[in-house]
KOLGU-4560 file (N, C-alpha, C; in nm, 3 decimals, padded with zeros to 5 digits):
<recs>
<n_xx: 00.543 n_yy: 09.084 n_zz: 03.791 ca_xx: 00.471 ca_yy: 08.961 ca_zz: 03.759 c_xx: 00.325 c_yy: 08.994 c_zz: 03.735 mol: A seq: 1 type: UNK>
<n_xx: 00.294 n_yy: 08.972 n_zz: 03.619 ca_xx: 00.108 ca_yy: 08.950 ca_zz: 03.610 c_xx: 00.067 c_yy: 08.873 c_zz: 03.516 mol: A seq: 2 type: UNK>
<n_xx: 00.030 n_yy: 08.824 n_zz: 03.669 ca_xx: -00.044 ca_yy: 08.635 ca_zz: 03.613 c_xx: -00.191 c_yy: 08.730 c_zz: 03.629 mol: A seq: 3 type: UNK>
<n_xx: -00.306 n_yy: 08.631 n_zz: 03.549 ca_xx: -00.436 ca_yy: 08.606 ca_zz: 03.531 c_xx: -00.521 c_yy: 08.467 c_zz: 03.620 mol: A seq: 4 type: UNK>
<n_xx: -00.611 n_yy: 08.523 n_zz: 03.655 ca_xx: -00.702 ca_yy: 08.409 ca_zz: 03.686 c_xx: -00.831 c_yy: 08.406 c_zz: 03.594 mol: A seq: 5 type: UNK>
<n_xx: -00.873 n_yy: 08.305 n_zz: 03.551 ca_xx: -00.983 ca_yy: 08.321 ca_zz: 03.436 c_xx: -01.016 c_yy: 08.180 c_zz: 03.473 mol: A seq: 6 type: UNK>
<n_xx: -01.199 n_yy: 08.186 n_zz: 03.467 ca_xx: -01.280 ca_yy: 08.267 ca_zz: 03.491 c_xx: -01.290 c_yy: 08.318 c_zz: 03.636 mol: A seq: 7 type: UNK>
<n_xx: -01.305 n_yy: 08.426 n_zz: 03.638 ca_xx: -01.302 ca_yy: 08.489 ca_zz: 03.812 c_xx: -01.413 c_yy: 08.589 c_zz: 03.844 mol: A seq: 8 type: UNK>
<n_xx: -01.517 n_yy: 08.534 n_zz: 03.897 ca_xx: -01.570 ca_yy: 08.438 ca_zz: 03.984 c_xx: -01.572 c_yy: 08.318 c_zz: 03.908 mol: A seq: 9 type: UNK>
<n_xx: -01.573 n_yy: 08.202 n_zz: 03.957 ca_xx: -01.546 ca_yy: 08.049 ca_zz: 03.905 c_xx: -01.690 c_yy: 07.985 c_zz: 03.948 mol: A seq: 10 type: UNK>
<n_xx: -01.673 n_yy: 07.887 n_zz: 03.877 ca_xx: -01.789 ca_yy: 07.767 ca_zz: 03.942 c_xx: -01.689 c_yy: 07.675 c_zz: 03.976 mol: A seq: 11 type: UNK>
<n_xx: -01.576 n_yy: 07.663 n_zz: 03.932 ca_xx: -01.488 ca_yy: 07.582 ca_zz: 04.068 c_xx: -01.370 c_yy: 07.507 c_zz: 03.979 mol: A seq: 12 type: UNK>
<n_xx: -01.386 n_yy: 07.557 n_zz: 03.825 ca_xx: -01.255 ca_yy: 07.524 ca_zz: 03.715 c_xx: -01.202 c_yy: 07.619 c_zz: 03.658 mol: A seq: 13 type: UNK>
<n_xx: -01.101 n_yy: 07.705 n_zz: 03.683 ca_xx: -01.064 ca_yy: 07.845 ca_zz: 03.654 c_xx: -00.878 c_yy: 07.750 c_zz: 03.602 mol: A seq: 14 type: UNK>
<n_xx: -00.832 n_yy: 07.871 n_zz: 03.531 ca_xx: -00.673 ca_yy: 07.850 ca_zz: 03.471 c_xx: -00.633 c_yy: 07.985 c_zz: 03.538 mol: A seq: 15 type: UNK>
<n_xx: -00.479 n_yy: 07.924 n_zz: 03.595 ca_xx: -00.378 ca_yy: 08.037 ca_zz: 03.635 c_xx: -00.270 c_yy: 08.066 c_zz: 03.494 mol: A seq: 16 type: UNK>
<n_xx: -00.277 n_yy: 08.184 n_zz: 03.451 ca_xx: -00.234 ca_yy: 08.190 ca_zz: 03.316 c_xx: -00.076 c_yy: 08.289 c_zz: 03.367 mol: A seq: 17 type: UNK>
<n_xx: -00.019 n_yy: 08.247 n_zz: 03.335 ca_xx: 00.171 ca_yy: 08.240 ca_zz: 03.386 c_xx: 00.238 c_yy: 08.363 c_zz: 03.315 mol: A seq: 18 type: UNK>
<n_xx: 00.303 n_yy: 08.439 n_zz: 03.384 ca_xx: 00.330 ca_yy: 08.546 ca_zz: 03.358 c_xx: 00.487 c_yy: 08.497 c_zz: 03.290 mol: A seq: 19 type: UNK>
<n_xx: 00.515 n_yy: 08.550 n_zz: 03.185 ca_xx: 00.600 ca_yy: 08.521 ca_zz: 03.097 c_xx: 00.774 c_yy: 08.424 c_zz: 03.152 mol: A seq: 20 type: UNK>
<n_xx: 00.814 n_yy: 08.533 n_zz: 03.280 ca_xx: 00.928 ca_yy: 08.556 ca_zz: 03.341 c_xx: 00.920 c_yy: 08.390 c_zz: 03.401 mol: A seq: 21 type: UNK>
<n_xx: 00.817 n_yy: 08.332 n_zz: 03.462 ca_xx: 00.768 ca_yy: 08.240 ca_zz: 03.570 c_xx: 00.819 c_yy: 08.110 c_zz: 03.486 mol: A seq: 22 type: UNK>
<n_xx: 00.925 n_yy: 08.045 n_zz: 03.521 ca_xx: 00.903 ca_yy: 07.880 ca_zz: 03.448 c_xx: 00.906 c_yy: 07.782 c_zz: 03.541 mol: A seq: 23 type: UNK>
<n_xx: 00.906 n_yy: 07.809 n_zz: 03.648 ca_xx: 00.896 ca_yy: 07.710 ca_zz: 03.751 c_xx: 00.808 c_yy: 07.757 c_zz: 03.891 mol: A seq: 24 type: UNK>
<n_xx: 00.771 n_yy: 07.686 n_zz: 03.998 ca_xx: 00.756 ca_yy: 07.704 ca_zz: 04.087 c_xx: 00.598 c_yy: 07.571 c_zz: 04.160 mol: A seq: 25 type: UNK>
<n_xx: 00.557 n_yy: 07.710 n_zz: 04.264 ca_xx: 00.454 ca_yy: 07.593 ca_zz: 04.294 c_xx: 00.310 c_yy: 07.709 c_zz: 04.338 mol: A seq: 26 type: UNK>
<n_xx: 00.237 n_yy: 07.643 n_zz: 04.318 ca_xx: 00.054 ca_yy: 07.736 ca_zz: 04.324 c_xx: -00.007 c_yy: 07.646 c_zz: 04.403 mol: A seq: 27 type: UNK>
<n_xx: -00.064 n_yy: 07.752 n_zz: 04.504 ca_xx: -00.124 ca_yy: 07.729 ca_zz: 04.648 c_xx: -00.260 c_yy: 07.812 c_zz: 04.624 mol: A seq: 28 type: UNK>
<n_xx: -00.383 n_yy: 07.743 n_zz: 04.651 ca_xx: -00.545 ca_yy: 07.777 ca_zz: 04.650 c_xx: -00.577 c_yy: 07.791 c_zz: 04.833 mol: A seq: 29 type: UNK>
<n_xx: -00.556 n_yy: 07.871 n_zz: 04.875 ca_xx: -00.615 ca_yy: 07.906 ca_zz: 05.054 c_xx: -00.749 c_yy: 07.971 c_zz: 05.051 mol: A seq: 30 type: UNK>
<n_xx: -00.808 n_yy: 07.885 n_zz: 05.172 ca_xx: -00.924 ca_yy: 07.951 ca_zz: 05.227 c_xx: -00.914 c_yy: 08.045 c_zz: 05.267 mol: A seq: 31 type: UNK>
<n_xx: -01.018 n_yy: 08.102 n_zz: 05.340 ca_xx: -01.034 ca_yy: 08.251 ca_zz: 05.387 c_xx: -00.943 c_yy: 08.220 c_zz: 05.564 mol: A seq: 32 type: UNK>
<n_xx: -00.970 n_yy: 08.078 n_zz: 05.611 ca_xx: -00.892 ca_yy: 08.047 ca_zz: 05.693 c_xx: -00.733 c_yy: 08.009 c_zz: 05.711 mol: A seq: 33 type: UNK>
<n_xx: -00.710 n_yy: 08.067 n_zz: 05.575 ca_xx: -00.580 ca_yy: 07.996 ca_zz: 05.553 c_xx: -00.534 c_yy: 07.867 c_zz: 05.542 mol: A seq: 34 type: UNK>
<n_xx: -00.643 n_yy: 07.775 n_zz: 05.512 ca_xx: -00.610 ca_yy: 07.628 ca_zz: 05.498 c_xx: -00.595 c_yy: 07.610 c_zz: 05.325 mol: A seq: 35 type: UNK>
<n_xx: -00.501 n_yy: 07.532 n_zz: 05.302 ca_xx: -00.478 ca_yy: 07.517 ca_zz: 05.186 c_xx: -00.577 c_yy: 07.388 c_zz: 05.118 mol: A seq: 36 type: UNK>
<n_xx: -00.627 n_yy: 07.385 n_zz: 05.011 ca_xx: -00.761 ca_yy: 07.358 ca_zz: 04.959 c_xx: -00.683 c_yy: 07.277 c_zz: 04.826 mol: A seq: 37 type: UNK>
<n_xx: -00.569 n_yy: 07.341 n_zz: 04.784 ca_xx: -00.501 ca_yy: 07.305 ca_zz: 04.638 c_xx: -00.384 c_yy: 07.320 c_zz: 04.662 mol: A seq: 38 type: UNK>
<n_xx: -00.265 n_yy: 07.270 n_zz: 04.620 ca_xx: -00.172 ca_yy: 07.268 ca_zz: 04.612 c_xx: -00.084 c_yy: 07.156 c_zz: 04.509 mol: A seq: 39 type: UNK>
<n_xx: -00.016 n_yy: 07.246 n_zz: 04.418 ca_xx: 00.091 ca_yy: 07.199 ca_zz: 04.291 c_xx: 00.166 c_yy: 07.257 c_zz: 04.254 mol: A seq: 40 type: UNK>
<n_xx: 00.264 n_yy: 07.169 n_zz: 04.204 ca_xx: 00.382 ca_yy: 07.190 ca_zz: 04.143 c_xx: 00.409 c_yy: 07.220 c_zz: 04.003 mol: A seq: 41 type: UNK>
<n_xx: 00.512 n_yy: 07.324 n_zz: 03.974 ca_xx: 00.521 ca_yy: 07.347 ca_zz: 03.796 c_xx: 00.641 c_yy: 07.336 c_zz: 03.743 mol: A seq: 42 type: UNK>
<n_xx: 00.639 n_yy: 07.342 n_zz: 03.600 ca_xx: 00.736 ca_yy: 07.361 ca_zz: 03.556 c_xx: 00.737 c_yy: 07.422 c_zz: 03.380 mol: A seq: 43 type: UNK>
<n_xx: 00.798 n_yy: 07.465 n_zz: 03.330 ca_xx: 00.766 ca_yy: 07.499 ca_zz: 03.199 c_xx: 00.657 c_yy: 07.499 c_zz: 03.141 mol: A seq: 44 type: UNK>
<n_xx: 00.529 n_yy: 07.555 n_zz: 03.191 ca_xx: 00.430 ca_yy: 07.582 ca_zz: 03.203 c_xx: 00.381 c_yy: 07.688 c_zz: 03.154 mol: A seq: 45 type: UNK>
<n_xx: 00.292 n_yy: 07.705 n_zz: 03.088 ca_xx: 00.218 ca_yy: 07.869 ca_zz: 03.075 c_xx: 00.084 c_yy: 07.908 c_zz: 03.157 mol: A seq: 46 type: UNK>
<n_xx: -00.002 n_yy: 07.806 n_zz: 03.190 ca_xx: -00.104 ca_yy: 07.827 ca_zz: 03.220 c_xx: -00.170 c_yy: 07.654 c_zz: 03.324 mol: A seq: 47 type: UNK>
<n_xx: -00.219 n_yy: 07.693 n_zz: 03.407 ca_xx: -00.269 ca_yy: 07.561 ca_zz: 03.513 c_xx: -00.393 c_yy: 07.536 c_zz: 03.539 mol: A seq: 48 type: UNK>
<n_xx: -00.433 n_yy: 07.448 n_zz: 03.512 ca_xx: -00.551 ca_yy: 07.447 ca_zz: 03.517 c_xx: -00.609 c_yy: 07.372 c_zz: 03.671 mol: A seq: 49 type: UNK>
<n_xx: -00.690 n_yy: 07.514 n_zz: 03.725 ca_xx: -00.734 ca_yy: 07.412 ca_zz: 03.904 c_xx: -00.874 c_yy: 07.385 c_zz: 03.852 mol: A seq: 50 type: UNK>
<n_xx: -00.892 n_yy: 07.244 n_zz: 03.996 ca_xx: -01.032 ca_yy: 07.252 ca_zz: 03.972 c_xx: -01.051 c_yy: 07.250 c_zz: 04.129 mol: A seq: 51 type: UNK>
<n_xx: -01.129 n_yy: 07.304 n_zz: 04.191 ca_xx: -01.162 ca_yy: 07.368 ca_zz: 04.325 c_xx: -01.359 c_yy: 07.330 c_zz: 04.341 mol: A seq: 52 type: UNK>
<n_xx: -01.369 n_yy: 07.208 n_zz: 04.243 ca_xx: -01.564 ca_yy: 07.272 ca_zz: 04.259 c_xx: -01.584 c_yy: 07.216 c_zz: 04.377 mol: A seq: 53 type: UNK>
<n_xx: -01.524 n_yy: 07.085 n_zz: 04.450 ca_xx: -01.565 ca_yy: 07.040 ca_zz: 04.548 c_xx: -01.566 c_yy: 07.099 c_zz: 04.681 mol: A seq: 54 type: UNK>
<n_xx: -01.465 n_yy: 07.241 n_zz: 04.663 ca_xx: -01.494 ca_yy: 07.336 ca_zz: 04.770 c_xx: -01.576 c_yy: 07.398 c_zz: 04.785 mol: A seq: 55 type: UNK>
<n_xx: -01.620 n_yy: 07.475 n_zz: 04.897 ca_xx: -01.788 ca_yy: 07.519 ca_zz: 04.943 c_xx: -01.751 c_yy: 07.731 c_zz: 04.877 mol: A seq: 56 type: UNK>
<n_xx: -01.876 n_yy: 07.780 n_zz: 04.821 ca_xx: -01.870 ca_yy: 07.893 ca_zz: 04.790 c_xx: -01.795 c_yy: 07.986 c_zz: 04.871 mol: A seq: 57 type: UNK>
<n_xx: -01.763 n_yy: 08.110 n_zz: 04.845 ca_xx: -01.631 ca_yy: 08.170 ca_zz: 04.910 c_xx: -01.559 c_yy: 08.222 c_zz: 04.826 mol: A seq: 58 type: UNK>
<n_xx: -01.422 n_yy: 08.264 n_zz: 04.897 ca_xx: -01.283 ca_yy: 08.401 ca_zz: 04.854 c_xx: -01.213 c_yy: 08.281 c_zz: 04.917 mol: A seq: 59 type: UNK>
<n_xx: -01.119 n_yy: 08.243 n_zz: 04.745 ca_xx: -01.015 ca_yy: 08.201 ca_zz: 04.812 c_xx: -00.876 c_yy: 08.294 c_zz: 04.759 mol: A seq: 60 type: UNK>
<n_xx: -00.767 n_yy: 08.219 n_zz: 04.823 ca_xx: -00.644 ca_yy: 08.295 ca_zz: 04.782 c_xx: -00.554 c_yy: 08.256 c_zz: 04.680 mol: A seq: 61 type: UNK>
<n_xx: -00.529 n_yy: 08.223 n_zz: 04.543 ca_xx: -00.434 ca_yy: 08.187 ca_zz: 04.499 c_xx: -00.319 c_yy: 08.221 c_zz: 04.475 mol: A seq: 62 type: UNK>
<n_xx: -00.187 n_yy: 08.154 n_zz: 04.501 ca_xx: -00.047 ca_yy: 08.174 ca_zz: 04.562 c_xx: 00.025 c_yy: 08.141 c_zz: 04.484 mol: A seq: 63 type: UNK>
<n_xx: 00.139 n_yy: 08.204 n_zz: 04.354 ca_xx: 00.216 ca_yy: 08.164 ca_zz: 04.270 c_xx: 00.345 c_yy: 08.165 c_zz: 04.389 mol: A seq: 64 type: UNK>
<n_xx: 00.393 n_yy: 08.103 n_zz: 04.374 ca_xx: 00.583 ca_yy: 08.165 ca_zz: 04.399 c_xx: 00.622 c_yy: 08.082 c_zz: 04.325 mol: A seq: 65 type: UNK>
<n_xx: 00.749 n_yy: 08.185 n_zz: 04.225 ca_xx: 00.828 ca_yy: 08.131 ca_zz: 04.140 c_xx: 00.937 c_yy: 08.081 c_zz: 04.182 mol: A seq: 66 type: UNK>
<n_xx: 01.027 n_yy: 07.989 n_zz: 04.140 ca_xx: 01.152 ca_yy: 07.929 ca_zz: 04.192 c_xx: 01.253 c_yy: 07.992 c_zz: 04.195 mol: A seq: 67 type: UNK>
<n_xx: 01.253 n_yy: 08.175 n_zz: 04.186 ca_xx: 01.330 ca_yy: 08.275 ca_zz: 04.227 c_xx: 01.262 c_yy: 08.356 c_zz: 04.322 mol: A seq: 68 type: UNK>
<n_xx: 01.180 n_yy: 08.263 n_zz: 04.404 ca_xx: 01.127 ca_yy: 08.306 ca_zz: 04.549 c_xx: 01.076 c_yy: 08.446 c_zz: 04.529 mol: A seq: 69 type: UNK>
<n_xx: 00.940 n_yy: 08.474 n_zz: 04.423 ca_xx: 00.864 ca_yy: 08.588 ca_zz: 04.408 c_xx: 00.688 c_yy: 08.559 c_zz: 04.435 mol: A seq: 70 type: UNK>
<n_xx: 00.667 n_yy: 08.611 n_zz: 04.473 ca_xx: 00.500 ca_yy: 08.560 ca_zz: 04.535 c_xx: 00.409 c_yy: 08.637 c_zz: 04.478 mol: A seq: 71 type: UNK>
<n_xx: 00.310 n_yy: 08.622 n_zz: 04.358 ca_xx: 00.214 ca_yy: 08.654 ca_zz: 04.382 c_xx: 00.058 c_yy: 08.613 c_zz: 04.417 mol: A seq: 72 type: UNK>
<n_xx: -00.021 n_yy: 08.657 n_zz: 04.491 ca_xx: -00.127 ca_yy: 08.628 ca_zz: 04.546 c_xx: -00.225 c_yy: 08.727 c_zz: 04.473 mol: A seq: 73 type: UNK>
<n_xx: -00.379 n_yy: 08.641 n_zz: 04.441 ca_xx: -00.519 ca_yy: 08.689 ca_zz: 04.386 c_xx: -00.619 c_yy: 08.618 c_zz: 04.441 mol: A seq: 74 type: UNK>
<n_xx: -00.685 n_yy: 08.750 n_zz: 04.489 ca_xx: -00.835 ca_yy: 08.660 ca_zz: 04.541 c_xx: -00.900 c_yy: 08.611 c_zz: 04.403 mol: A seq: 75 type: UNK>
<n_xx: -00.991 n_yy: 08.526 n_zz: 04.480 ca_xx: -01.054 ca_yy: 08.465 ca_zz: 04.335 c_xx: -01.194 c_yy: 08.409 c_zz: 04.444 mol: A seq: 76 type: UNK>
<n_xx: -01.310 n_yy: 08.420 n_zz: 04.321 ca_xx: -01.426 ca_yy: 08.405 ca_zz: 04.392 c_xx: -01.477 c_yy: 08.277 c_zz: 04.370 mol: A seq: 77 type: UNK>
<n_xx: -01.515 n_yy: 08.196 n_zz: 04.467 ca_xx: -01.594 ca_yy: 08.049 ca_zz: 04.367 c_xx: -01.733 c_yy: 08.101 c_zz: 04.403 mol: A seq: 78 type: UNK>
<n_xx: -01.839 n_yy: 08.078 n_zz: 04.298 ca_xx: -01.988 ca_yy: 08.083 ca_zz: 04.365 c_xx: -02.014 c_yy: 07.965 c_zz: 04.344 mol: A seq: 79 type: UNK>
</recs>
């Protein structure tokens, strides 16, 4: 799986750009505490667009898993 995050570092509106194989699942944005900040659902999708500005500067985690239970995770920076 290789998904993209763009732009990374963010000002707080970045796209998760979907790795070909991926047509379903759900994308999770975690703090450095592990609290989840974002969370959605997909489907026949190529690319998602978060918007995260109202969160405070930081490393967060973004969390694909596809609906054949595959996970990938990317830090991503907001300034």
């Amino acid at each position: 799986m290789t998904n993209k995050l763009t732009p990374n570092p963010t000002n707080g509106v970045f796209k998760v750009i979907l790795d070909k194989d991926i047509t379903a699942g759900s994308l999770m944005v975690k703090d450095v505490s592990w609290n989840t900040v974002y969370k959605t659902s997909f489907k026949d999708q190529k690319d998602i667009e978060v918007d995260i500005h109202s969160q405070n500067q930081g490393i967060y985690i973004v969390r694909v898993t596809s609906d054949k239970n595959e996970t990938y995770s990317e830090k991503l920076i907001k300034k």
